[in-house]
C-alpha positions, 0 to 999 in steps of 0.5 A: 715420630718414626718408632723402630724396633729391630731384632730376630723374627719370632718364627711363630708370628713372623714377626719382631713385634706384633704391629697391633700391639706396638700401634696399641703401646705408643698409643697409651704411653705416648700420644694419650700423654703427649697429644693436646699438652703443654709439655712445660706445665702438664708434663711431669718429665718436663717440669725441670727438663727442657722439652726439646727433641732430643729430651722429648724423644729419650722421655717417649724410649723411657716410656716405651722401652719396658714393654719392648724386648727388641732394640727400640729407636725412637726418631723424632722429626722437628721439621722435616730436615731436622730429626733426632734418633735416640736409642738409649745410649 
């Protein structure tokens, strides 16, 4: 999974989005959700949603995109040629 953010650098930080604090976000909202889970049964999202690629990454923008003011992208590789980009439209 590749999580991109584009937007303006803050001229303070140099930054668009502190790393730390992305690396920390995906970390609670997605992979202590997702990791070691049977999306099917322990999911709520999944409950009536097929968990393809295409729906598992538009559930992980959904998760993530409150706590990113920038532009978010999310890609999600099933093999690897084979990859979904989602970025909420």
């Amino acid at each position: 999974m590749i999580i991109k953010i584009t937007g303006e650098v803050d001229p303070d930080t140099g930054y668009v989005m502190d790393i730390k604090t992305l690396k920390e976000l995906v970390e609670q909202a997605v992979t202590e959700r997702f990791d070691h889970r049977n999306l099917n049964l322990d999911l709520p999202e999944f409950a009536s949603l097929n968990p393809t690629a295409e729906n598992i990454s538009m559930i992980i923008y959904t998760l993530l995109k409150p706590q990113i003011q920038n532009k978010l992208t999310v890609i999600l590789y099933e093999t690897e040629r084979n990859f979904v980009e989602y970025s909420g439209e």
